[in-house]
matplotlib code that plots the C-alpha trace (Angstrom):
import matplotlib.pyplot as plt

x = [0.0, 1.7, 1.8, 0.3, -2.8, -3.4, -5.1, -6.5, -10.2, -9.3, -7.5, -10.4, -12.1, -9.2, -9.2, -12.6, -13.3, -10.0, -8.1, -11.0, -11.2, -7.5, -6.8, -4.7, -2.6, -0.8, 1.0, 4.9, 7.5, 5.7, 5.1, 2.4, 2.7, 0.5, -1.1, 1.4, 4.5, 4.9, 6.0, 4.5, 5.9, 6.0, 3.8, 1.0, 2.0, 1.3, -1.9, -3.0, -2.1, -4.3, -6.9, -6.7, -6.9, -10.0, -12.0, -10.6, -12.4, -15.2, -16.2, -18.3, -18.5, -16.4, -19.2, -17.9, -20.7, -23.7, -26.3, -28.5, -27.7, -28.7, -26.5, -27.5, -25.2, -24.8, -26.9, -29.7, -29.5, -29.3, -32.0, -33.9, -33.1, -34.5, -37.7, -37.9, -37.0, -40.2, -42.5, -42.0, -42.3, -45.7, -47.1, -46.9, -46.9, -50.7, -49.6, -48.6, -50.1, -53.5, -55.5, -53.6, -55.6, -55.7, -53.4, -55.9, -52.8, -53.6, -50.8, -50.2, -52.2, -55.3, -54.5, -55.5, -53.2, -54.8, -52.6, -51.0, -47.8, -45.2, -43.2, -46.0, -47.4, -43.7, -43.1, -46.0, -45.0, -42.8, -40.5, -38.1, -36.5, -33.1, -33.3, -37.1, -35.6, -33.3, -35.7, -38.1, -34.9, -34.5, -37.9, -37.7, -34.1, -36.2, -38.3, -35.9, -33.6, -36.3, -39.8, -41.3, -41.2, -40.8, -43.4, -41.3, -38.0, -39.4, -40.9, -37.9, -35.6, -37.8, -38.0, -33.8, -33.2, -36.2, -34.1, -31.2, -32.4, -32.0, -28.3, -27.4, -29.5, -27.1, -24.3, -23.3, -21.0, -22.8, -19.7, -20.1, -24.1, -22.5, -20.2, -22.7, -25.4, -22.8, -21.7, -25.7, -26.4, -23.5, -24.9, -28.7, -27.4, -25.6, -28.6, -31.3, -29.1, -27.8, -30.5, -33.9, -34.5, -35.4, -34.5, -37.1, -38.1, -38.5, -39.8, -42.7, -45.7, -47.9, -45.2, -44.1, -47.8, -48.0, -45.2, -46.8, -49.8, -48.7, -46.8, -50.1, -52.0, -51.1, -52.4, -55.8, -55.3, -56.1, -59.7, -58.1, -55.4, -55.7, -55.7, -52.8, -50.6, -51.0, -50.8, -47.4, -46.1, -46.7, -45.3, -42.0, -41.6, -42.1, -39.3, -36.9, -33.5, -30.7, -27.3, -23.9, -25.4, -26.5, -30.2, -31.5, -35.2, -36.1, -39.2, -39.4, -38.5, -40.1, -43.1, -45.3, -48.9, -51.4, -54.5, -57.7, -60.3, -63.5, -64.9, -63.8, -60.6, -61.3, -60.9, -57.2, -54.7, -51.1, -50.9, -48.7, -47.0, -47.2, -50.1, -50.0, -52.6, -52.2, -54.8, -53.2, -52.3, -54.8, -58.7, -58.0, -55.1, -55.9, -56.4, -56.3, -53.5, -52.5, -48.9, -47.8, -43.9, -43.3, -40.7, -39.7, -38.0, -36.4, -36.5, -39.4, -41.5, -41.1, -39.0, -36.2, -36.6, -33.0, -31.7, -31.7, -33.1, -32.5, -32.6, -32.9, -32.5, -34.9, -34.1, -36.7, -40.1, -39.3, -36.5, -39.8, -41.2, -37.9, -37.7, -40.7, -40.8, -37.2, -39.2, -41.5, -38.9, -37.1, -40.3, -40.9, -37.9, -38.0, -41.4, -39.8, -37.1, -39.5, -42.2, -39.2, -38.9, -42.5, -43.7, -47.4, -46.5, -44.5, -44.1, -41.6, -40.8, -41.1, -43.4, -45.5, -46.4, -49.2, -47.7, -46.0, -49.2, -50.8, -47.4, -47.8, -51.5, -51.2, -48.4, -51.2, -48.6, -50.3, -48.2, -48.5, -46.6, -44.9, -44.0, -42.5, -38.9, -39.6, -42.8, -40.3, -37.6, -40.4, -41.9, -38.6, -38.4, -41.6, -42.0, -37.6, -37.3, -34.6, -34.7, -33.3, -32.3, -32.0, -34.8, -31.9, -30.1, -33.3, -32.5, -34.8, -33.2, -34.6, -38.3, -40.3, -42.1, -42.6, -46.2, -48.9, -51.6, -51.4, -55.0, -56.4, -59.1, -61.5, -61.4, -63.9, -63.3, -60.0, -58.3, -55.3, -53.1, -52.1, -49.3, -49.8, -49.8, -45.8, -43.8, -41.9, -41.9, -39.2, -41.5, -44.9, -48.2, -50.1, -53.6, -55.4, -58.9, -60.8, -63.4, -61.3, -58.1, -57.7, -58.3, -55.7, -53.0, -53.5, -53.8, -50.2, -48.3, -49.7, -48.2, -45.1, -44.4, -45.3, -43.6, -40.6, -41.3, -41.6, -38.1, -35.8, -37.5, -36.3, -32.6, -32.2, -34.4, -34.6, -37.4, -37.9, -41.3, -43.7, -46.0, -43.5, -42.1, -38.7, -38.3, -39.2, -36.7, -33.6, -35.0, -34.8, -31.5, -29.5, -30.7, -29.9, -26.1, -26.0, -26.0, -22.2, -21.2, -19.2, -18.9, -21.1, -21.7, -24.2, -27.0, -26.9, -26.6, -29.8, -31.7, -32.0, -33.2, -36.0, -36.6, -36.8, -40.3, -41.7, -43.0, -45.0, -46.0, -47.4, -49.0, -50.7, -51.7, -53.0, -55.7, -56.9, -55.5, -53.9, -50.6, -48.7, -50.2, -49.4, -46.0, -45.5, -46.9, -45.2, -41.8, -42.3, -43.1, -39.9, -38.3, -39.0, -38.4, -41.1, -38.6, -42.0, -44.4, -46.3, -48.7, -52.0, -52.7, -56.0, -57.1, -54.1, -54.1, -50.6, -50.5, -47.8, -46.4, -46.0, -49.5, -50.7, -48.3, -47.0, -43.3, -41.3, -38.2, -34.5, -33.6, -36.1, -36.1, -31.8, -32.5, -34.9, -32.9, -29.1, -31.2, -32.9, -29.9, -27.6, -30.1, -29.7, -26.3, -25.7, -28.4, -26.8, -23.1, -24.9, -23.9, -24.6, -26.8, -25.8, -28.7, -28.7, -31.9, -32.0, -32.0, -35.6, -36.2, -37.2, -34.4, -33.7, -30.8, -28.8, -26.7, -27.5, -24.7, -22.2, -23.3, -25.2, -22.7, -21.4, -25.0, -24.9, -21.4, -22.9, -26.3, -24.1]
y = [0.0, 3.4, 6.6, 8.4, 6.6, 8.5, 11.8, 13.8, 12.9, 9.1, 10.0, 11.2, 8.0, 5.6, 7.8, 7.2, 3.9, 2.1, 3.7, 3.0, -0.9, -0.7, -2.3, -0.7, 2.6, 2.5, 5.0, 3.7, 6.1, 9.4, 8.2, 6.6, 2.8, 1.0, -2.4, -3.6, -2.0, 1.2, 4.5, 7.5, 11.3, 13.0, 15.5, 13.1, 11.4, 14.8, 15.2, 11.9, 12.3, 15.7, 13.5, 10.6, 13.1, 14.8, 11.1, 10.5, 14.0, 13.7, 9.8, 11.8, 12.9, 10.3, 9.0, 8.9, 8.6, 5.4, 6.0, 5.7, 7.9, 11.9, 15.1, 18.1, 21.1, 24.6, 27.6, 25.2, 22.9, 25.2, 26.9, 23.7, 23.0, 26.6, 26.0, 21.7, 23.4, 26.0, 23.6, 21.4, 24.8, 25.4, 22.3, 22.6, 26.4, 26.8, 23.7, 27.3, 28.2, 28.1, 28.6, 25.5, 23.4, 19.4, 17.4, 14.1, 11.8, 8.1, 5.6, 2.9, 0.3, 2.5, 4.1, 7.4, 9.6, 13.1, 15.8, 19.4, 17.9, 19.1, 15.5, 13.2, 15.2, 14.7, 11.4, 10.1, 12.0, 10.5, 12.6, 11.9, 15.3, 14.9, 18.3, 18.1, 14.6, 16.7, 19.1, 16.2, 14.5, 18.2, 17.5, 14.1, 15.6, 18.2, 15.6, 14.1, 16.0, 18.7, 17.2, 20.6, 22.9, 20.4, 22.9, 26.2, 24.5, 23.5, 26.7, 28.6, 26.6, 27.3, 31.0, 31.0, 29.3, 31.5, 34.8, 33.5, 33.2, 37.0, 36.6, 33.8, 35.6, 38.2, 35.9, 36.6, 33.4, 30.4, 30.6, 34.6, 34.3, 31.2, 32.6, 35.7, 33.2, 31.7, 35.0, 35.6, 32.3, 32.5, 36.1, 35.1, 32.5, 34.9, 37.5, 34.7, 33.1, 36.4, 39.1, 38.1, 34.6, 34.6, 32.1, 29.9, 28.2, 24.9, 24.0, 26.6, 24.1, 27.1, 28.4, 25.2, 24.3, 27.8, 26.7, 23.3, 25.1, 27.8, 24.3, 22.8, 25.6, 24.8, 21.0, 19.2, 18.5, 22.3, 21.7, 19.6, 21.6, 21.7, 17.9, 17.2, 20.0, 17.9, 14.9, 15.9, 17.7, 14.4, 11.7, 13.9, 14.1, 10.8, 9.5, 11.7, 10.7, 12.5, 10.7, 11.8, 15.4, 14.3, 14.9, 12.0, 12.5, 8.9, 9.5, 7.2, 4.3, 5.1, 7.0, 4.4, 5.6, 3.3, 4.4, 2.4, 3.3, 4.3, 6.4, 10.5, 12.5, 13.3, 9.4, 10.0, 9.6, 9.1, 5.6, 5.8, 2.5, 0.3, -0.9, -3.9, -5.7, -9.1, -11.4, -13.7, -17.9, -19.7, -18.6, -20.1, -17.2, -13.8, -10.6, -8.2, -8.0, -5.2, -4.1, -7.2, -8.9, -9.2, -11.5, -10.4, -13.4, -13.6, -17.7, -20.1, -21.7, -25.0, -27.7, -26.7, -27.9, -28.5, -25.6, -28.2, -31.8, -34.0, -37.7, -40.0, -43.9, -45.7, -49.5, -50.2, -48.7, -47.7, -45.5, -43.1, -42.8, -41.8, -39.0, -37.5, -37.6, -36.0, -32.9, -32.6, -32.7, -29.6, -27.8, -28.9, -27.2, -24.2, -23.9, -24.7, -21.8, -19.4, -20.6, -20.3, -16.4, -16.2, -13.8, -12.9, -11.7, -13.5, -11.7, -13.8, -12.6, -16.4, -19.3, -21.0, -24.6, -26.2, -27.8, -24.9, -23.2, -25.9, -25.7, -22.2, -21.6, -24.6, -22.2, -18.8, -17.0, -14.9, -15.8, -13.3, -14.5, -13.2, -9.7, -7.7, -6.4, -3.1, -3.5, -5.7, -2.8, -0.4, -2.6, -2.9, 0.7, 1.4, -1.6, -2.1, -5.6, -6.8, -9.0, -12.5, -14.7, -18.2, -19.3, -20.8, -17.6, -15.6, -13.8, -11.8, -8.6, -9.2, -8.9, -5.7, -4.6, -0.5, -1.4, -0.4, -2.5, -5.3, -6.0, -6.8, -4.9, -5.6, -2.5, -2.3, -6.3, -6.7, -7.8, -4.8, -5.9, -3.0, -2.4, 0.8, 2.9, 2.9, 4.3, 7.1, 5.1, 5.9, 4.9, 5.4, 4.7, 7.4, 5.6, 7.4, 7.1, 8.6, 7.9, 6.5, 5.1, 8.1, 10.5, 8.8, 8.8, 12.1, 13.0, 10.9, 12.5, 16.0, 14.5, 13.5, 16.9, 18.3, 15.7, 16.7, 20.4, 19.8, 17.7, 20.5, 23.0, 20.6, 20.3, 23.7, 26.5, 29.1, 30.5, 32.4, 34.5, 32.7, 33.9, 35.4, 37.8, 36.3, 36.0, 39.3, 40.2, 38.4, 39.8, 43.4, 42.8, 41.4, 44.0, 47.2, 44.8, 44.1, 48.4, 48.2, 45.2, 46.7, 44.9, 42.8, 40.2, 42.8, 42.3, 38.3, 39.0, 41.1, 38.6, 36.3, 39.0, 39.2, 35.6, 35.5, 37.3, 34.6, 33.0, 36.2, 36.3, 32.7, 33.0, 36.3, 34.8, 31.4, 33.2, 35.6, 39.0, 41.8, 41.0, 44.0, 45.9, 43.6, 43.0, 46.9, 47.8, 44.9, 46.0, 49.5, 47.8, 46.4, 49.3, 51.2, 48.2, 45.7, 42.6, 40.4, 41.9, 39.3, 37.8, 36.3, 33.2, 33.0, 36.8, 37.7, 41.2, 42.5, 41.4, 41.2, 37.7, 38.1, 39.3, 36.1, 33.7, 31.9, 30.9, 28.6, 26.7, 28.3, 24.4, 24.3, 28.1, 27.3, 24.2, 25.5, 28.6, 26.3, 23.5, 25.6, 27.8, 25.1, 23.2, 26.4, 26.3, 22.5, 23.1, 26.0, 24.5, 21.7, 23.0, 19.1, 16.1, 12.7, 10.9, 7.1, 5.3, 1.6, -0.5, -1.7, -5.9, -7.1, -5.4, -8.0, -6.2, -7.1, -10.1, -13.4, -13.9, -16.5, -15.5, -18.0, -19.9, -21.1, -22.2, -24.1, -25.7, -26.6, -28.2, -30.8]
z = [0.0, -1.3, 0.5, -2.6, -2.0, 1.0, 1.0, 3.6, 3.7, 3.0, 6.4, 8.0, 6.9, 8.2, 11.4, 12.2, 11.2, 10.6, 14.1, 15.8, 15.2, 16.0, 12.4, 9.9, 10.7, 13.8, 14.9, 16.2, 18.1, 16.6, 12.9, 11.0, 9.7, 7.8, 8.2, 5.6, 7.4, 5.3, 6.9, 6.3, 5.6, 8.4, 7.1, 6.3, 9.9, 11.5, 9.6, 11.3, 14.7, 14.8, 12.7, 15.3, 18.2, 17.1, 16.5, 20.6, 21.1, 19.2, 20.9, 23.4, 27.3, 29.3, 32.0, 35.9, 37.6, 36.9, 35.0, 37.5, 39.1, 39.7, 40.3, 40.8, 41.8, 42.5, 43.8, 42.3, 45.3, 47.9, 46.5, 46.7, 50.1, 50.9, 49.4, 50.6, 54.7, 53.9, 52.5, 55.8, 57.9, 56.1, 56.6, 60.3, 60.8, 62.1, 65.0, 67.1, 69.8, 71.7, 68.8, 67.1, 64.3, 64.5, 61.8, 61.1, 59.7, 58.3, 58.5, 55.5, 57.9, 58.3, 61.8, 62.3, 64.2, 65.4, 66.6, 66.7, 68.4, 65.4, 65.8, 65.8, 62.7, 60.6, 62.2, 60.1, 56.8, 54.2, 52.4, 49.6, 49.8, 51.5, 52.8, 54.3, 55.9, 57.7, 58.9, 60.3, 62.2, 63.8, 65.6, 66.5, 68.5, 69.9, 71.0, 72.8, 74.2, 75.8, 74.9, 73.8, 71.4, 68.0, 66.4, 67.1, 66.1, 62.7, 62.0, 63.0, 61.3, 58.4, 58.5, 59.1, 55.5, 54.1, 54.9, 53.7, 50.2, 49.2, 50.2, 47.6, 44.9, 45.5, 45.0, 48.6, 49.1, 51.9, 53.9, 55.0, 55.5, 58.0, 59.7, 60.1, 61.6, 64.1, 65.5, 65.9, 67.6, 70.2, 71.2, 71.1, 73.9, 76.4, 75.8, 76.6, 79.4, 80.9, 80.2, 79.5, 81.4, 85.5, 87.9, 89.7, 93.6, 92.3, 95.6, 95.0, 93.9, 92.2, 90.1, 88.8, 88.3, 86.1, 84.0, 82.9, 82.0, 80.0, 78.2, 78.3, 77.0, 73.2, 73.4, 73.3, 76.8, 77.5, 79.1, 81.4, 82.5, 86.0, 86.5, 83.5, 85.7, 88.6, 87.0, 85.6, 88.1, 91.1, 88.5, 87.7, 91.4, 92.7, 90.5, 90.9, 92.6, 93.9, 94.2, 95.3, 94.7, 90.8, 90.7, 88.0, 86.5, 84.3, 83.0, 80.1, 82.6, 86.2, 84.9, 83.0, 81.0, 81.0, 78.8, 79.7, 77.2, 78.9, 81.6, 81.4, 81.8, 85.6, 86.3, 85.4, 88.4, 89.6, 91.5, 93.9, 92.6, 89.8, 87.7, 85.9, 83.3, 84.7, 87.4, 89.4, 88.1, 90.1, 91.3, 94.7, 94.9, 97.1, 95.5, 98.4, 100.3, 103.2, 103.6, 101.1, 101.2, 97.8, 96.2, 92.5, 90.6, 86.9, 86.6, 86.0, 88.6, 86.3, 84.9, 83.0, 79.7, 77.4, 75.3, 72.4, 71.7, 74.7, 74.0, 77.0, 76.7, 79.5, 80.2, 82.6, 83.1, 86.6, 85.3, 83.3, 86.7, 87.9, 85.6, 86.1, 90.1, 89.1, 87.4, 90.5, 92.9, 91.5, 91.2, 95.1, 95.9, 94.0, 95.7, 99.6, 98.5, 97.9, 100.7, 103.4, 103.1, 103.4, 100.8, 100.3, 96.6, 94.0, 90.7, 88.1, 84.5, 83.5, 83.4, 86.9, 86.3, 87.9, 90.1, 91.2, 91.3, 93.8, 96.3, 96.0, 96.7, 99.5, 101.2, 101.2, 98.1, 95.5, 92.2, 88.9, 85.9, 82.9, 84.0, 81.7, 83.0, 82.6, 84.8, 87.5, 87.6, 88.4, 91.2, 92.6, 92.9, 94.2, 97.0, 97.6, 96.7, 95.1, 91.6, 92.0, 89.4, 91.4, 93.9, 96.2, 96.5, 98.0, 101.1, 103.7, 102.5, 98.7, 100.0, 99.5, 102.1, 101.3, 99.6, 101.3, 99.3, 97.0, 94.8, 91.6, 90.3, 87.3, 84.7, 81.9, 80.7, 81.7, 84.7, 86.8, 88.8, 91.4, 93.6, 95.6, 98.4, 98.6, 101.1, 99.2, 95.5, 93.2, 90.1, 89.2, 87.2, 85.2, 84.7, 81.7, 81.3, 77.9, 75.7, 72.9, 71.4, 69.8, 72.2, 74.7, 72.2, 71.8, 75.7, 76.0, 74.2, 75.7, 79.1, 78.2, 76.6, 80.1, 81.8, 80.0, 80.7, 84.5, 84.5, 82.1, 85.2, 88.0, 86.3, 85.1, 87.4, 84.6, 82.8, 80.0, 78.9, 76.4, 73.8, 71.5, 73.9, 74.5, 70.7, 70.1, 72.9, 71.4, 67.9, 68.8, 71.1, 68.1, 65.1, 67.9, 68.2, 64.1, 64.5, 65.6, 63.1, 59.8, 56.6, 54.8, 57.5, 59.2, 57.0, 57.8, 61.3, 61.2, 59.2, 62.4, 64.0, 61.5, 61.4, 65.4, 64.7, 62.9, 66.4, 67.2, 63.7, 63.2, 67.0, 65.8, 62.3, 63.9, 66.0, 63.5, 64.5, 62.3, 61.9, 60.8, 62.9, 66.1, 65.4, 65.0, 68.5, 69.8, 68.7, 69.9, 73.3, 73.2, 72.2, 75.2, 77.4, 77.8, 77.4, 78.9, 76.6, 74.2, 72.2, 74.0, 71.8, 72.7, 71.7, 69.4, 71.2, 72.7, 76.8, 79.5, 80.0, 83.8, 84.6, 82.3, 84.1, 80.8, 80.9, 79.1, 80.5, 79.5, 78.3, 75.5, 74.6, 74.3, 72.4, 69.8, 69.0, 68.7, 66.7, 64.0, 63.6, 63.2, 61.1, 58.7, 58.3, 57.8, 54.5, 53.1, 53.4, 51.1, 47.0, 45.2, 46.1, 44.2, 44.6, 43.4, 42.4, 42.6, 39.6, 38.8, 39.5, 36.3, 34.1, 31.2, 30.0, 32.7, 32.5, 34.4, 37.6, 36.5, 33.1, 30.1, 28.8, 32.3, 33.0, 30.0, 30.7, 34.7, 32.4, 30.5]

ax = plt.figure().add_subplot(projection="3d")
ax.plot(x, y, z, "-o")
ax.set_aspect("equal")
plt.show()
């Protein structure tokens, strides 16, 4: 094959579909040769590298990341994470306050959930946003670590993105509006610890009392409020415990709910001990014991079975008798261990055979089975008995002997078991009764969030006014401070202070007053010093948050304000979201694992 067959466009066409196949020119050390061996000028050689190095070019975009999956980047995310954090916000934003509407949620099973309580609302939700996930988890921490305010932190966290939006539009860079935000937070904190909250006599009843009402207030449980306050305020303080000068408050533990569907709300009480939904083993048993000794056991009142398959080769029939007087005899003695410490009570987490049943009831012992632990740790902390593991290792010190009364008590259809009247009980039972399922649920989680309230008051004695007013406080505080800031971190800086207002705002919206013309008057209030001065939920008109008694606890005031802020920033430090979808199940393209032609070879 002779150079002077080659021209430029045949080139071209050897380029793009001769180098391609990798068949005939090759290109050696810098200089063309052909299939046959020839060599090229090196003008012509030149003429085909370029030629060869456009075709490489020209193959396409070189593909990193799968195909299935999704980038997105830029100010087009963060803009998106703006609008997913407001859309969350929204759906909750009329949860605020007195005047608070009802969420009616229904879950994939057909349970209906009705509520106002911000985290029960987005528990229920599914999202596929990764940005409205993130605002949801905010809520569920709220939930956790204080137990109020999951309705302000969402709608605050909301309102902090929402002002930040202007900023990028302006192509202010995240990392400024950040750093702006962070300076803000650190000095909302010292204003809210050091100027605006007010320390409080935990051991005055009434206050404390005014504190879970003004929490109470915003719920369903609002007609009830005098009973819920007591309710909440006697459970928190029968389990709480001071050690070595540690004060330790377990209310998810010590405090049990148990909801009883029927009768009214005013049935509700605190038992002064624990209430279980068990009867006793045997009719013959007694169901009304005073000042019981109660034995609490973790092992079975029955023959131990093996772990695994037990085989067992008899010779004579003697040897079957054997075995099974053998079972009986080490029920007999579990029975004489337990009988010798004479307890009136035996409460095990395990099984009580018959026969244990019989020795037992022969011996004058009350026996409940099956126990859940939790509901054992909590009578061991109300009545002072210790758990024991091993029937021959019971000793007169393991008894319980604070309960007062010991009896079992038919409710509705069901059978309670209660244990009450303790001498100072370190755990209790909340016994709920409503009209239904529904309404319970709903009335729970209402007293846990005061619960909660009553416990951050008890740890940390500081409180802060409600109904907008220490918002508004920290608001006007931190735009008179963004005054004295230079440069153009001031005008981020004075955006929290305008999203601060959006709790006054929302509170004023939800119960139908004027807004502009509330929030006006009630920052000239502040202005001239009303730092207490808020937002009555119930009338929407301007009122002094001393003379209406509502407070809120520093700890979730604190909590709200660091969670939302830093919510805020953690979205708009976000600038790309790679988001992989899973391969659909039936795709036929896909090769077979192992692939065809093994399957084939495996066949013959």
């Amino acid at each position: 094959m002779g150079v002077d067959r080659f021209t430029v466009e045949g080139l071209h066409k050897i380029s793009y579909f001769r180098v391609k196949k990798k068949r005939n020119a090759k290109i050696f050390f810098g200089n063309a040769v052909t299939e046959e061996g020839e060599l090229l000028e090196p003008n012509v050689t030149s003429t085909f590298q370029s030629v060869c190095h456009e075709t490489i070019e020209m193959s396409g975009p070189i593909i990193v990341l799968s195909q299935n999956t999704k980038r997105e980047s830029g100010k087009k995310v963060q803009i998106d994470n703006i609008t997913a954090g407001k859309t969350v916000a929204d759906v909750i934003r009329t949860c605020l306050g007195p005047r608070s509407m009802l969420k009616m949620l229904m879950d994939p099973m057909g349970g209906i959930v009705l509520t106002n309580d911000g985290n029960a609302i987005l528990r229920e939700i599914t999202v596929q946003h990764p940005a409205a996930k993130s605002m949801i988890e905010i809520s569920r921490t709220q939930d956790e670590e204080v137990g109020d305010g999951t309705t302000s932190v969402i709608i605050l966290a909301g309102e902090v993105l929402a002002v930040s939006e202007p900023f990028l539009q302006q192509q202010m860079h995240p990392t400024l509006i950040i750093s702006a935000y962070r300076q803000a937070l650190e000095d909302a904190v010292t204003i809210l610890r050091d100027q605006i909250s007010t320390p409080v006599d935990v051991n005055d009843r009434s206050q404390l009392l005014s504190i879970i009402k003004s929490c109470l207030g915003t719920k369903f449980v609002n007609r009830w409020s005098e009973q819920a306050c007591q309710i909440a305020l006697d459970a928190v303080s029968t389990v709480v415990v001071d050690e070595n000068g540690r004060r330790e408050i377990d209310i998810k533990r010590y405090a049990k709910v148990e909801k009883v569907p029927g009768g009214t709300m005013e049935d509700s009480c605190v038992l002064r001990g624990v209430m279980l939904n068990k009867d006793v083993t045997h009719p013959k048993m007694r169901r009304h014991i005073v000042k019981p000794r109660i034995l609490l056991l973790d092992c079975n009142l029955e023959y131990k079975k093996g772990e695994s398959q037990t085989n067992i080769e008899i010779m004579k029939e003697e040897d079957f008798t054997r075995i099974l007087e053998l079972e009986e005899e080490y029920v007999q003695k579990t029975c004489e261990d337990i009988i010798r410490v004479k307890p009136d009570v035996v409460f095990t987490e395990k099984g009580v055979s018959d026969l244990a049943q019989h020795y037992l009831v022969k011996a004058g012992i009350t026996a409940i089975r099956r126990v859940r632990k939790s509901d054992n740790n909590r009578i061991a902390r109300a009545s002072g008995a210790t758990i024991v593991n091993r029937t021959d290792e019971i000793r007169e010190e393991d008894i319980g002997t604070k309960a007062g009364l010991f009896e079992i008590k038919k409710i509705g259809d069901e059978y309670f078991c209660f244990v009450v009247e303790c001498e100072d009980p370190k755990a209790c039972t909340i016994l709920l009764r409503g009209a239904s399922k529904d309404v319970l649920n709903e009335v729970e989680r209402n007293l846990q969030d005061a619960m909660n309230v009553t416990r951050n008051v008890l740890l940390e004695p500081k409180l802060v006014p409600g109904g907008g007013a220490a918002e508004m406080a920290l608001a006007y505080a931190l735009a008179e401070k963004a005054k004295s800031l230079t440069g153009v971190t001031q005008a981020p800086y004075r955006a929290i202070a305008q999203a601060l207002e959006v709790i006054p705002r929302t509170l004023a919206q939800n119960c139908g007053a004027t807004v502009i013309r509330t929030l006006t008057a009630l920052r000239a209030k502040h202005a001239t010093g009303g730092t207490t001065w808020g937002i009555n939920g119930e009338t929407g008109e301007l009122a002094d948050m001393k003379d209406l008694g509502i407070w809120d606890p520093l700890a979730v005031k604190l909590q709200v304000l660091k969670t939302a802020v830093e919510t805020a920033i953690l979205l708009l430090r976000i600038d790309d979201i790679v988001s992989g979808s899973k391969k659909k199940g039936g795709d036929s393209s896909a090769p077979a694992p192992g692939g065809a032609a093994d399957q084939e070879a495996m066949r013959e």
